[in-house]
MARKOLMI-639689 format. One record per residue (C-alpha): residue number from 1; residue in one letter; x, y, z. Coordinates in nm, 3 decimals. Example, Ala and Ser with C-alpha at 12.3 -4.5 7.8 and 13.67 -1.06 7.14 Angstrom:
<nodes>
- n; res; u; v; w
- 1; A; 1.230; -0.450; 0.780
- 2; S; 1.367; -0.106; 0.714
</nodes>
This chain:
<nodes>
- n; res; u; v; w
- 1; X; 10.747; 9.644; 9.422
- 2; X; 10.478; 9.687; 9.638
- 3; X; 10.274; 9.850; 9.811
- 4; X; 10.249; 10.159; 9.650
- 5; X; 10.235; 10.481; 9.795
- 6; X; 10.053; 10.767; 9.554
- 7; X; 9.973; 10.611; 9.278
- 8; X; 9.934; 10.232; 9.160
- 9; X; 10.207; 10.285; 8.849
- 10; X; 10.460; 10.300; 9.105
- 11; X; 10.466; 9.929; 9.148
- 12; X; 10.599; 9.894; 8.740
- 13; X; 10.878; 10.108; 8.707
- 14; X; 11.154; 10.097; 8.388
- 15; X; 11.498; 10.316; 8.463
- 16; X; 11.391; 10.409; 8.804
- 17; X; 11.064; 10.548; 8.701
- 18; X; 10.732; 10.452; 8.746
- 19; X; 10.524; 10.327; 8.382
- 20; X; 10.345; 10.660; 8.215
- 21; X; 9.964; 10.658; 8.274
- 22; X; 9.941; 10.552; 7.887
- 23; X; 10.161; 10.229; 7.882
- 24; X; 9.963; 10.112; 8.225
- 25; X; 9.653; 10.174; 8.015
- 26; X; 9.781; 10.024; 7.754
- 27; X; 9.923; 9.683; 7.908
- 28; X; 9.613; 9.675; 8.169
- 29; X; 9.333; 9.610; 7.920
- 30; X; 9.597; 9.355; 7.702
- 31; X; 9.620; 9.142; 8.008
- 32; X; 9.274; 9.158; 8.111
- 33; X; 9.137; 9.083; 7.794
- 34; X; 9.347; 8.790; 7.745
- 35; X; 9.306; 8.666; 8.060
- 36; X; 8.881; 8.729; 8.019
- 37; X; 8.885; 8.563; 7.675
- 38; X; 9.105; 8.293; 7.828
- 39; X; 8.974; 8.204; 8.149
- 40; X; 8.839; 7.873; 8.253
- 41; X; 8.404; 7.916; 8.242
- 42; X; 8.396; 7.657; 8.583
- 43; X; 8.626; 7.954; 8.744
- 44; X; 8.460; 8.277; 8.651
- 45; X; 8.710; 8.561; 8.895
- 46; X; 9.000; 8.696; 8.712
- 47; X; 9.323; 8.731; 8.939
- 48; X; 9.333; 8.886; 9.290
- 49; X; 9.497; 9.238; 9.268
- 50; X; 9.864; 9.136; 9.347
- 51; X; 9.835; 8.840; 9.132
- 52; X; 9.705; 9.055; 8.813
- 53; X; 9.959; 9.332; 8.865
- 54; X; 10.243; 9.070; 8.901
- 55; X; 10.117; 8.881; 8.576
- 56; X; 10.108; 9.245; 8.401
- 57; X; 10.437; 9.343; 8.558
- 58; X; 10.636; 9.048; 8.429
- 59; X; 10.388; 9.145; 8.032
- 60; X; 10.536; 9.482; 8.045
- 61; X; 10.959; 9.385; 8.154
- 62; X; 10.891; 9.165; 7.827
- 63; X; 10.704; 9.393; 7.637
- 64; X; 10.981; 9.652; 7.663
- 65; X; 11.284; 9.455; 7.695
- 66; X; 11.452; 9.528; 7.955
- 67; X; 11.758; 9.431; 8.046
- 68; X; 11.729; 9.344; 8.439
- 69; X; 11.372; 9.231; 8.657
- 70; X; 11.419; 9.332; 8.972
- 71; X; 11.146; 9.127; 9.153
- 72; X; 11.037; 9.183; 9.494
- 73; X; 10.812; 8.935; 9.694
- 74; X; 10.469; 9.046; 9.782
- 75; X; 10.419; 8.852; 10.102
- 76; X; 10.630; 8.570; 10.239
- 77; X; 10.800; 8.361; 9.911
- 78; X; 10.764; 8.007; 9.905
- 79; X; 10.384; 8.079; 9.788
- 80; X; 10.385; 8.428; 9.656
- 81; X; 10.285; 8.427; 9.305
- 82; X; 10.600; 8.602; 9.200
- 83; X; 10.765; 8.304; 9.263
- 84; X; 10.651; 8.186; 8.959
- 85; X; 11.017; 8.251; 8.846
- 86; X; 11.179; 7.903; 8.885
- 87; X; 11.462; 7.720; 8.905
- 88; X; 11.448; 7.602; 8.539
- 89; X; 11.672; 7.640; 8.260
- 90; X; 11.538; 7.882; 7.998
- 91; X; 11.717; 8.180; 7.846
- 92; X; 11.894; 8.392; 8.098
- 93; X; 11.763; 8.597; 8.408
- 94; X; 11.903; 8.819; 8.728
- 95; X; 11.831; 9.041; 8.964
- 96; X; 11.950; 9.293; 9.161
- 97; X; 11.810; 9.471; 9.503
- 98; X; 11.627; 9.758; 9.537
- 99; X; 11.495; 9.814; 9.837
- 100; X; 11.507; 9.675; 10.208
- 101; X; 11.238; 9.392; 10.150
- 102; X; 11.338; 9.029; 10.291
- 103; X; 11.268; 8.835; 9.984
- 104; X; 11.400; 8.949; 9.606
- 105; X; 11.430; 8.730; 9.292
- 106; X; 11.425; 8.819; 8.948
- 107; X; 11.437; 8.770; 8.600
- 108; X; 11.621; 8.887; 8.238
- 109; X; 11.523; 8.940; 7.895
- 110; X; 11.451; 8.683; 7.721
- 111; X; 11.077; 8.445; 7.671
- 112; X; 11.070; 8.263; 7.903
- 113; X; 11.205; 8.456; 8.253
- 114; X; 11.198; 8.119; 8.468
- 115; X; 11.533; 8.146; 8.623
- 116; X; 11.692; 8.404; 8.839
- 117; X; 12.076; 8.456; 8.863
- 118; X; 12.053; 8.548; 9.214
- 119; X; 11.832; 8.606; 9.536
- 120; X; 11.830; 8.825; 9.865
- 121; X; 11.694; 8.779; 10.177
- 122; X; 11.711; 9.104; 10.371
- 123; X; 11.702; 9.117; 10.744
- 124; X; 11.355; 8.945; 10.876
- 125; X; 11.074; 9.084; 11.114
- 126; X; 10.732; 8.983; 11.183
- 127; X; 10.452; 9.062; 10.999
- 128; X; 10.119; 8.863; 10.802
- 129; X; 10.159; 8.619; 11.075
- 130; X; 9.807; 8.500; 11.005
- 131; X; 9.974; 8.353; 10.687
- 132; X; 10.338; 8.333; 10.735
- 133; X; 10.332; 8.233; 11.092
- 134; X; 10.377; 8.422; 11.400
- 135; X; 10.790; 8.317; 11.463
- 136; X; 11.075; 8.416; 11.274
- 137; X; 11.168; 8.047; 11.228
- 138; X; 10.850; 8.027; 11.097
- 139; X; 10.874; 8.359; 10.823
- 140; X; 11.241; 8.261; 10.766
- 141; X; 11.089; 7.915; 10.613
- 142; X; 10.860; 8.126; 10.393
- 143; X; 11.104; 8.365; 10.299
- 144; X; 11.415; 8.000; 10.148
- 145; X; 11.116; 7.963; 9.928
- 146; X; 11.264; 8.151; 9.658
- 147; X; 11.614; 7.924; 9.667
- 148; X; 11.697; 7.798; 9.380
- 149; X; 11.924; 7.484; 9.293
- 150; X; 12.241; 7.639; 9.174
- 151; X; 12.159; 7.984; 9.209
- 152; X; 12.356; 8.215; 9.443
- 153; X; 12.132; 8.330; 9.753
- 154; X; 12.260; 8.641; 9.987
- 155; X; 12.141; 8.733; 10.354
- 156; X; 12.226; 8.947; 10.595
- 157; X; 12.314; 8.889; 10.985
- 158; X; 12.018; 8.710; 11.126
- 159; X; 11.903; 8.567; 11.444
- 160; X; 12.058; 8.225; 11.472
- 161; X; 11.783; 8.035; 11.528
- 162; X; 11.598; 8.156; 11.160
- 163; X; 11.961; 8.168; 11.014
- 164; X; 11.964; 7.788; 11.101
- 165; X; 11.625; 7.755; 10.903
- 166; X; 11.741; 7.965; 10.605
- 167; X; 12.062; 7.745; 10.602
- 168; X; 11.820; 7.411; 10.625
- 169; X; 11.598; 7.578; 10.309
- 170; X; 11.934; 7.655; 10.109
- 171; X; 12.073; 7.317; 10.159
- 172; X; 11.760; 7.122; 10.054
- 173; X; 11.733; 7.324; 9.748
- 174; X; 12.085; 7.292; 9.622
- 175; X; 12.129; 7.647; 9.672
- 176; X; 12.481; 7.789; 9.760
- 177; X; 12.405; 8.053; 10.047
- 178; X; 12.618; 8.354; 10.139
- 179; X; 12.629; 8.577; 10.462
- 180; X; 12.702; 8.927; 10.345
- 181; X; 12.986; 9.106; 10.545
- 182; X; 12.937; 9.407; 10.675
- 183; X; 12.911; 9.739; 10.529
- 184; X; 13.227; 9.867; 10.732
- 185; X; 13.441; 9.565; 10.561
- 186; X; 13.414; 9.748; 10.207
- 187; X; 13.517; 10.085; 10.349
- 188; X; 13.875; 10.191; 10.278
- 189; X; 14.091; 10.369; 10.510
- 190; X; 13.824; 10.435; 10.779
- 191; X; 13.666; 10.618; 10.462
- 192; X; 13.271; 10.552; 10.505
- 193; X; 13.057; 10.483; 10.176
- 194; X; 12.753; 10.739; 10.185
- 195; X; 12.429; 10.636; 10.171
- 196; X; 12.169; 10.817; 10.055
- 197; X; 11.909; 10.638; 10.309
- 198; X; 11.905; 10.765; 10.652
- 199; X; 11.923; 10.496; 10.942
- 200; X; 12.214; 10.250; 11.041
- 201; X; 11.940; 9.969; 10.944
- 202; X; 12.026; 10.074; 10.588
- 203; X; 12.393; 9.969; 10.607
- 204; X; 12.288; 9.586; 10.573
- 205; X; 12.046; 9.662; 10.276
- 206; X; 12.375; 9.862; 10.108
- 207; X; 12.580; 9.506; 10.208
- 208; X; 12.349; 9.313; 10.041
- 209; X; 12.241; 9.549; 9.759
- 210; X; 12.656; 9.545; 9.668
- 211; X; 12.701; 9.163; 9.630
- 212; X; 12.384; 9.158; 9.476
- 213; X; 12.471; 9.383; 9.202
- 214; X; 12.815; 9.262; 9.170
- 215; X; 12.659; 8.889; 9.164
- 216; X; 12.455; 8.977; 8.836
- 217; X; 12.731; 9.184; 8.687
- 218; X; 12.983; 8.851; 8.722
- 219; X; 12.692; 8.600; 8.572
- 220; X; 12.625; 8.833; 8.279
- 221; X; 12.995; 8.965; 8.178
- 222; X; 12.907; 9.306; 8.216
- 223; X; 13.232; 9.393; 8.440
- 224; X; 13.435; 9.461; 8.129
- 225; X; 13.163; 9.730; 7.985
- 226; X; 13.326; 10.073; 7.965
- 227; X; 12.993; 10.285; 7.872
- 228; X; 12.864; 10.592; 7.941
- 229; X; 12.542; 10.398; 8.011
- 230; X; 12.421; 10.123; 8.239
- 231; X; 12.243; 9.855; 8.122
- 232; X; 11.821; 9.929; 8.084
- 233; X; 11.695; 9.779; 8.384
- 234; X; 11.333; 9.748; 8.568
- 235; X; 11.411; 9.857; 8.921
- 236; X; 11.702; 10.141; 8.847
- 237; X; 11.757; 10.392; 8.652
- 238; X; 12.031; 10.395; 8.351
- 239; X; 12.363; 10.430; 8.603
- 240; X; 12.665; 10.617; 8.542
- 241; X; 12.983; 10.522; 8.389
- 242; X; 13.043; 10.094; 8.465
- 243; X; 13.365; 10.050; 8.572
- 244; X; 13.603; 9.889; 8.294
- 245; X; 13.687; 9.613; 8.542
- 246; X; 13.457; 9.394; 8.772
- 247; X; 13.484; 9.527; 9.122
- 248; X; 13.809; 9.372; 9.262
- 249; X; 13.817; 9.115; 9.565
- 250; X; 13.988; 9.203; 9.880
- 251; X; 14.202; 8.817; 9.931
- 252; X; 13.862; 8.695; 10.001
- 253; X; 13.846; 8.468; 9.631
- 254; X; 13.526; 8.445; 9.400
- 255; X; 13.246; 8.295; 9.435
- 256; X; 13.269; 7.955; 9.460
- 257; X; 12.997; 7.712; 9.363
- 258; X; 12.976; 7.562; 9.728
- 259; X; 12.696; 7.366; 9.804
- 260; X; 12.511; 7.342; 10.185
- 261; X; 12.700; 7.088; 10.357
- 262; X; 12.498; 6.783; 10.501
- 263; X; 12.735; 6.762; 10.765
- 264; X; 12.648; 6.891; 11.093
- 265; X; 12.784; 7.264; 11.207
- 266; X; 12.792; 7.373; 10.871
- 267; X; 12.750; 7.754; 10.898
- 268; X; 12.707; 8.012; 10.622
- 269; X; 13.028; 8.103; 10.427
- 270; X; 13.050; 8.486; 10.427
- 271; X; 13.080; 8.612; 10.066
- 272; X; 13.407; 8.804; 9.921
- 273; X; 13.479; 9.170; 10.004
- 274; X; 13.587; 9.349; 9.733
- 275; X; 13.614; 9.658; 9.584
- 276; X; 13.264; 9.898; 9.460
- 277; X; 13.311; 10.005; 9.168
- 278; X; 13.241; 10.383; 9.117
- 279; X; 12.897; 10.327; 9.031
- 280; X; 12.830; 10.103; 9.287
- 281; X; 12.945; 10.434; 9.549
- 282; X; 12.782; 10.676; 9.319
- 283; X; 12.413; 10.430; 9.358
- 284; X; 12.482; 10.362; 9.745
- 285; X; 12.502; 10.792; 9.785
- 286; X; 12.224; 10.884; 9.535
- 287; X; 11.950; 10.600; 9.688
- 288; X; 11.636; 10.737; 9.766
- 289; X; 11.320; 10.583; 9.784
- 290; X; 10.983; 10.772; 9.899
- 291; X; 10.847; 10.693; 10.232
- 292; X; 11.130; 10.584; 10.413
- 293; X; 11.342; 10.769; 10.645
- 294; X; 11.230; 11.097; 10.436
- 295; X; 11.202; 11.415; 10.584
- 296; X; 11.010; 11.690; 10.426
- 297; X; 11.091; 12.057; 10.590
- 298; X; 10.815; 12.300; 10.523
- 299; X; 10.920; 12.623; 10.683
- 300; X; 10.808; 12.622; 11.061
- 301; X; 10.686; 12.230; 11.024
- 302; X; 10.894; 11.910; 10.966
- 303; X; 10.725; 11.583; 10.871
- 304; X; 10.961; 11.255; 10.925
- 305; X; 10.800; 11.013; 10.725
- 306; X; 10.910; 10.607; 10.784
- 307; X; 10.639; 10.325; 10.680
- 308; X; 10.787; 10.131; 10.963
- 309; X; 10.458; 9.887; 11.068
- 310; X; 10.707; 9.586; 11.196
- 311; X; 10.843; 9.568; 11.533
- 312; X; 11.230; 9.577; 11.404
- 313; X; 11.184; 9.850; 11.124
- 314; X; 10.976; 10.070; 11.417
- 315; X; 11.284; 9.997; 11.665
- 316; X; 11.487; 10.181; 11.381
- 317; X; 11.233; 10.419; 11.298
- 318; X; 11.271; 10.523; 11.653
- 319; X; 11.662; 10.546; 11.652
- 320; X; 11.615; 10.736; 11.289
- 321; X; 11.372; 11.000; 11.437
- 322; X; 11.551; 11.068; 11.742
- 323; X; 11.856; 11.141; 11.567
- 324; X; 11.723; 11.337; 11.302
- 325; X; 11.429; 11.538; 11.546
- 326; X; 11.518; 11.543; 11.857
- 327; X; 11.894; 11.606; 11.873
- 328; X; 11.796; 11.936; 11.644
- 329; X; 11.863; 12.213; 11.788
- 330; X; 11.586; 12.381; 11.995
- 331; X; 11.447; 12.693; 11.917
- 332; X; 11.582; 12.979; 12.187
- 333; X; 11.227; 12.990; 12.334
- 334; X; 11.169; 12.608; 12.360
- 335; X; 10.861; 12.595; 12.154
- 336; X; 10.875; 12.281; 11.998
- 337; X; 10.594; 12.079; 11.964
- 338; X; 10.627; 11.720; 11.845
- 339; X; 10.317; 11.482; 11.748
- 340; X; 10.275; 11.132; 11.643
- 341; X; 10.056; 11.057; 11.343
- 342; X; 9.973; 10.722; 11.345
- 343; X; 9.771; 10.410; 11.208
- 344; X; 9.820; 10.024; 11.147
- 345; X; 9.657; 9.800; 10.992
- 346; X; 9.571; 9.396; 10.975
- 347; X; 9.735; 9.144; 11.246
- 348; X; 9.967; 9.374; 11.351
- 349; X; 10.061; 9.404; 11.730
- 350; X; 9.940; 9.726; 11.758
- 351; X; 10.004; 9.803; 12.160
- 352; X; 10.391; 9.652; 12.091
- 353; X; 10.431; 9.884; 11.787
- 354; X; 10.309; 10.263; 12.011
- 355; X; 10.481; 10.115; 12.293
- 356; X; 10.776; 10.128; 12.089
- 357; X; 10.758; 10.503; 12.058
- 358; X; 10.703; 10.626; 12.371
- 359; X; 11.048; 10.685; 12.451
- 360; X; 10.994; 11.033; 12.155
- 361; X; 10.759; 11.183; 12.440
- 362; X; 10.559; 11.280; 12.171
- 363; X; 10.313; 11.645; 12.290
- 364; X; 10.038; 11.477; 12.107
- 365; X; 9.928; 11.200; 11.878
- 366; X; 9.702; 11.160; 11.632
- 367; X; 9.522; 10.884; 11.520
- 368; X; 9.329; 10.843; 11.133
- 369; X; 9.216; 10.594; 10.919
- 370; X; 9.449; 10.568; 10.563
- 371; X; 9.186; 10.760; 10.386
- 372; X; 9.317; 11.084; 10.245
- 373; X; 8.998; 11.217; 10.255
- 374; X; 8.621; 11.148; 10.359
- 375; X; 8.547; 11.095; 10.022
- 376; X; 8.672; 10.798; 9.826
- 377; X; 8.618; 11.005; 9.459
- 378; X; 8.968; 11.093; 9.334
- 379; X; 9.181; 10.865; 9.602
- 380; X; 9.113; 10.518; 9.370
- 381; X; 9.472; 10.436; 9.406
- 382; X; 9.502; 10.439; 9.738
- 383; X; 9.142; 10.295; 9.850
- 384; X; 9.133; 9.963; 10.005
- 385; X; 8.814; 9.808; 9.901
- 386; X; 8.818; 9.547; 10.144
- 387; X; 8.784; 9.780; 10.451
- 388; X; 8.524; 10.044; 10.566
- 389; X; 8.528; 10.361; 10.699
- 390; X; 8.344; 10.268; 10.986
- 391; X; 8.581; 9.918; 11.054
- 392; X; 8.911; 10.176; 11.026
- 393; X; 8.780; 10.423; 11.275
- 394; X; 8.663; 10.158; 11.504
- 395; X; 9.077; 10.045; 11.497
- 396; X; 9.178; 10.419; 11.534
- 397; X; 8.965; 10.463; 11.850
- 398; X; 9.156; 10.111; 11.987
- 399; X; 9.481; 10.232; 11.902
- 400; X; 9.390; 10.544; 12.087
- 401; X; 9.258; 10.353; 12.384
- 402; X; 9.586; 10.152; 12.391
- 403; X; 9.769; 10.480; 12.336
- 404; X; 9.667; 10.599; 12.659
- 405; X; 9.689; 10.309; 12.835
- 406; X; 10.022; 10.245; 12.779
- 407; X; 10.078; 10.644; 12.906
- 408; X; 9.859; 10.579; 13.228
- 409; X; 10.133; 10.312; 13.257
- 410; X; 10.407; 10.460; 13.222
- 411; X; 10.313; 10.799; 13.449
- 412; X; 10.099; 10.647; 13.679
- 413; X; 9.812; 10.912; 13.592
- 414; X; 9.450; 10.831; 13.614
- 415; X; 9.387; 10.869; 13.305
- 416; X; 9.012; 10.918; 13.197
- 417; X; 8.890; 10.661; 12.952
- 418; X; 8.592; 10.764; 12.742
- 419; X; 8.301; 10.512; 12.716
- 420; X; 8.292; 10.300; 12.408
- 421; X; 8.224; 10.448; 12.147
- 422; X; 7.973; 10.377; 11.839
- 423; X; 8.122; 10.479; 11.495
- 424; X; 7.857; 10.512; 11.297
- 425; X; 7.694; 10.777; 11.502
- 426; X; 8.048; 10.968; 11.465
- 427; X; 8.034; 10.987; 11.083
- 428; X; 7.729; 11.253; 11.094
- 429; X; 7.754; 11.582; 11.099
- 430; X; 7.779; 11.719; 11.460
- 431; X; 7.740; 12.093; 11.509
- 432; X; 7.888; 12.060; 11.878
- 433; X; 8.194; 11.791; 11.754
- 434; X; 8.270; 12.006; 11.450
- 435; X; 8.345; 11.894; 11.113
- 436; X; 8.716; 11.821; 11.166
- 437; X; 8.766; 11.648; 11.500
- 438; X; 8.627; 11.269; 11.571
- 439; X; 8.643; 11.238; 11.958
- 440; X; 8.368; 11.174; 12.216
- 441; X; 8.203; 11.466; 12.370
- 442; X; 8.345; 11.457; 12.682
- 443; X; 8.284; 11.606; 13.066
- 444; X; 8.623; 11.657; 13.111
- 445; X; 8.927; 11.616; 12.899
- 446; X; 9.172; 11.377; 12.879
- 447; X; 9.481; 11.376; 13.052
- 448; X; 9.667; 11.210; 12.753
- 449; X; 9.684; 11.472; 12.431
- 450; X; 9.562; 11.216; 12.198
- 451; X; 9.304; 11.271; 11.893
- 452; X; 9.115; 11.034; 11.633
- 453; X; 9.062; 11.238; 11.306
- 454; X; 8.804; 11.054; 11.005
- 455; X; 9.055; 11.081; 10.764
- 456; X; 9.416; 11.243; 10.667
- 457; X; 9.334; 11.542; 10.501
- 458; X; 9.195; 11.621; 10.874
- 459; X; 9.442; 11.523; 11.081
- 460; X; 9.698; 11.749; 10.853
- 461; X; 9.471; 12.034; 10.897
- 462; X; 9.520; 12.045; 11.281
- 463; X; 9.841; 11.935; 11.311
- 464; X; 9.975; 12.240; 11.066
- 465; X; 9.719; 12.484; 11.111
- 466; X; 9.771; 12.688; 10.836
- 467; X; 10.156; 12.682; 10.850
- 468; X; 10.253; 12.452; 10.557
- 469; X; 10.180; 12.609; 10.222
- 470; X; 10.050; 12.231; 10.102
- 471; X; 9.779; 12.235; 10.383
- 472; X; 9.472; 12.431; 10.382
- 473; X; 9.434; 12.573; 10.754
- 474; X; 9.118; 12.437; 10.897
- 475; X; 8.809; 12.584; 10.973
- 476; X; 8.847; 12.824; 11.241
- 477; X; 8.467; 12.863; 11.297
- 478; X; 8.417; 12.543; 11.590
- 479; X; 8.652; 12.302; 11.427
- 480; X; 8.793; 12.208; 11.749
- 481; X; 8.539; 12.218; 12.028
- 482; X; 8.764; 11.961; 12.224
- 483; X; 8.957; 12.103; 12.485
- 484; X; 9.231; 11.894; 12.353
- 485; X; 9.204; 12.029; 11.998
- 486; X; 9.114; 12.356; 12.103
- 487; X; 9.453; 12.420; 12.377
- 488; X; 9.682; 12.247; 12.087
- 489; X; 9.560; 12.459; 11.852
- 490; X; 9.687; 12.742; 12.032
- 491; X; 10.036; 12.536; 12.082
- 492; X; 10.119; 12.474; 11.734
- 493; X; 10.003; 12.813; 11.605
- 494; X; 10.230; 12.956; 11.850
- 495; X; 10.505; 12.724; 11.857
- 496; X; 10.803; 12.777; 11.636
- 497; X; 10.886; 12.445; 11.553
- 498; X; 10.673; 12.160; 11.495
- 499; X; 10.814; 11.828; 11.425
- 500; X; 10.573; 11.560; 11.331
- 501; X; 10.656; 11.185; 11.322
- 502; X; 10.420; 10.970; 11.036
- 503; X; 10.448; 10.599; 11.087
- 504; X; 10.287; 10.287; 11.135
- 505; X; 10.167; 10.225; 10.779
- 506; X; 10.333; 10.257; 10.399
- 507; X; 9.918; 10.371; 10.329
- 508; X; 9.948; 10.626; 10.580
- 509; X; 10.277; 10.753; 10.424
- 510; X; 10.132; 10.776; 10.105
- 511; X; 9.817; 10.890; 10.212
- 512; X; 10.034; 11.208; 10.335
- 513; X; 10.281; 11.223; 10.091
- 514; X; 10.001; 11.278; 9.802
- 515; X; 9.904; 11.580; 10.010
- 516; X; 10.252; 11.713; 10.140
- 517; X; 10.407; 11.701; 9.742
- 518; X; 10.111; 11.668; 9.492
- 519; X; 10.349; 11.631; 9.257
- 520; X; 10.343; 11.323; 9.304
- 521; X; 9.989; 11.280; 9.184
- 522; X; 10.103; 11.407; 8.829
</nodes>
């Protein structure tokens, strides 16, 4: 899976945990080697990142035998190198789904992992429209890359229009395509399956997670297995008890083999409802997955963490958060203060995404690079080498431009506008700015409560001030010279609830999370 959010061993995980530190050491340096003493001379670069961490993911599921691959797509499908899994007969393969990413394929134990026993494609946004295109039509062609001839595909309810391509892909490729029902269809009696992922977006990733599942249990016989134990897979951990019998259908028949119709107004069959089996229930309720929909209560402050960075999974981050914030109840003096930490990153529609959020009437938001700290030394993992301090800042101080812009908009303030600004002047040390806060010096303040911060371990520092245990309280000697900084400071030390929205970036997520729990870091 990818991207990663604390540490790069999260991407390789066997039973639902990430590889130790000593088996990534240990399968790194095999793969690089034999890819250094193997390489052709005329091309002297080894593999891009993704590409060598896919090649060493797929070393290690071999390496260590393991039952089930659970393979998801880096970017698009039809050229993502972990398509590499084809449609060819050789040994056996599956997969099953993990989390809600539109494109999943996998393979089995055995040599030669080449064919998959099923594929997903979850619900689809836009995003890397530089390389997948800048429509859904467009990603949805992409995305019935990894259609196979013969092997069963899944997807969820979709646009029509991209539906229509994803039907065109399935039926070029021989691949019988299913529309998952929905989740309400497998609940009995009105009784609702839990799920352990907050959000009402996560009730079509259960639907497709469940046929899924039960698609690779059918292919590989394992419905009649009556053990204690699940079978070893790479993308779950060892389940409880399997269910002696495969989950039962509901009148709606197997699976049949059927084939994309040539004929015109052929739509997508929907797939059978049946029965979860006990583990299937017990995996839907125990789900978690860092990053999304997580909230982390640390006595008077609340972080609600959601990678959202897409214009649909932002829509639900916003639905999410106000259910889960803002219909909390208030504290008898109405001191709540609630703030917006936010970045984003590459082609991304930045204006559409804040836009988006406005509706939270966020106190105050807060802008930073994904940079835990100033300092690169310790934060390998999560350093992007292709980007510079001084290029992220320059984004932060546009997406707090745009920020404000879109509130002058939607208030009808004049709201002051600070000159451009020149980054690299901002990185020195300032005895007037102080050593926390990266904003203009200004002759009077803005009307919009908005703040650009160098790097994460800053922007927690305000935000908190000293009340979370896992956040040093920041200078108090002219760290916030700012009359922004300075009259918030006073808010959230006084306030007795603080509720603080992350989003716009998986980095940013992890960036915080490795802070918030350094656990995680172990």
């Amino acid at each position: 899976s990818s991207p990663h959010l604390v540490q790069v061993r999260e991407r390789i995980r066997i039973n639902g945990q990430p590889i130790s530190k000593e088996q990534f050491n240990k399968y790194f340096w095999l793969v690089y080697n034999r890819l250094e003493e193997t390489k052709d001379p005329a091309r002297a670069s080894m593999p891009a990142y993704f590409r060598f961490l896919t090649i060493m993911a797929f070393h290690v599921f071999l390496q260590e035998k393991v039952d089930l691959a659970v393979v998801e797509v880096g970017i698009g499908g039809a050229y993502d190198c972990t398509n590499i899994i084809r449609w060819e007969r050789c040994g056996g393969a599956g997969a099953a789904p993990r989390a809600p990413q539109p494109g999943w394929h996998g393979a089995s134990r055995g040599a030669c992992p080449r064919k998959p026993v099923v594929c997903g494609v979850s619900s689809l946004g836009i995003d890397h429209t530089s390389i997948l295109g800048d429509t859904l039509e467009k990603i949805a062609w992409q995305k019935g890359g990894i259609f196979k001839p013969g092997v069963p595909a899944f997807t969820v309810v979709q646009p029509e229009r991209p539906l229509e391509v994803l039907r065109a892909r399935a039926r070029e490729r021989a691949c019988p395509l299913y529309l998952c029902p929905e989740l309400d269809a497998f609940e009995e009696s009105g009784r609702a399956l839990a799920l352990g992922l907050a959000g009402d977006h996560q009730r079509s990733n259960a639907a497709l997670a469940l046929q899924l599942a039960r698609a690779w249990l059918q292919h590989h016989g394992r419905c009649g297995e009556a053990s204690t134990h699940g079978p070893r897979n790479a993308g779950g951990e060892r389940g409880g008890r399997v269910s002696p019998r495969c989950p039962s259908l509901a009148g709606s028949g197997e699976l049949m083999d059927v084939l994309p119709s040539v004929e015109a107004g052929w739509t997508v069959p929907l797939a059978p409802v049946f029965r979860p089996s006990v583990a299937m229930v017990q995996g839907l309720r125990e789900a978690e997955w860092l990053g999304r929909t997580q909230v982390l209560p640390h006595g008077p402050v609340t972080w609600y963490l959601d990678g959202a960075h897409t214009m649909s999974s932002v829509q639900a981050c916003v639905r999410w958060f106000r259910q889960a914030a803002l219909n909390e109840d208030k504290p008898q003096d109405g001191s709540e203060v609630r703030v917006l930490l936010f970045n984003a990153t590459g082609d991304r529609d930045t204006a559409a995404l804040l836009k988006l959020l406005l509706p939270c009437q966020f106190d105050y938001a807060v802008f930073c690079p994904n940079f835990t700290e100033v300092s690169v030394v310790g934060s390998a993992d999560q350093q992007n080498f292709n980007v510079t301090l001084e290029n992220a800042l320059t984004r932060c101080l546009e997406n707090q431009k745009t920020w404000t812009q879109l509130l002058e908009e939607k208030v009808g303030q004049d709201v002051w506008l600070a000159p451009p600004l020149e980054v690299g002047s901002l990185l020195k040390p300032d005895a007037v700015r102080g050593a926390l806060l990266l904003v203009p010096s200004a002759e009077r303040p803005l009307n919009s409560n908005s703040l650009v911060f160098p790097c994460i371990s800053h922007a927690l520092q305000w935000i908190a001030q000293g009340r979370d245990p896992c956040v040093p309280a920041p200078a108090a000697k002219g760290a916030h010279p700012h009359p922004v900084a300075s009259s918030g400071a006073v808010l959230l030390q006084e306030a007795a609830a603080i509720r603080v929205l992350v989003t716009g970036s998986l980095h940013l997520v992890g960036g915080v999370l490795k802070l918030l729990d350094p656990a995680l870091s172990q």
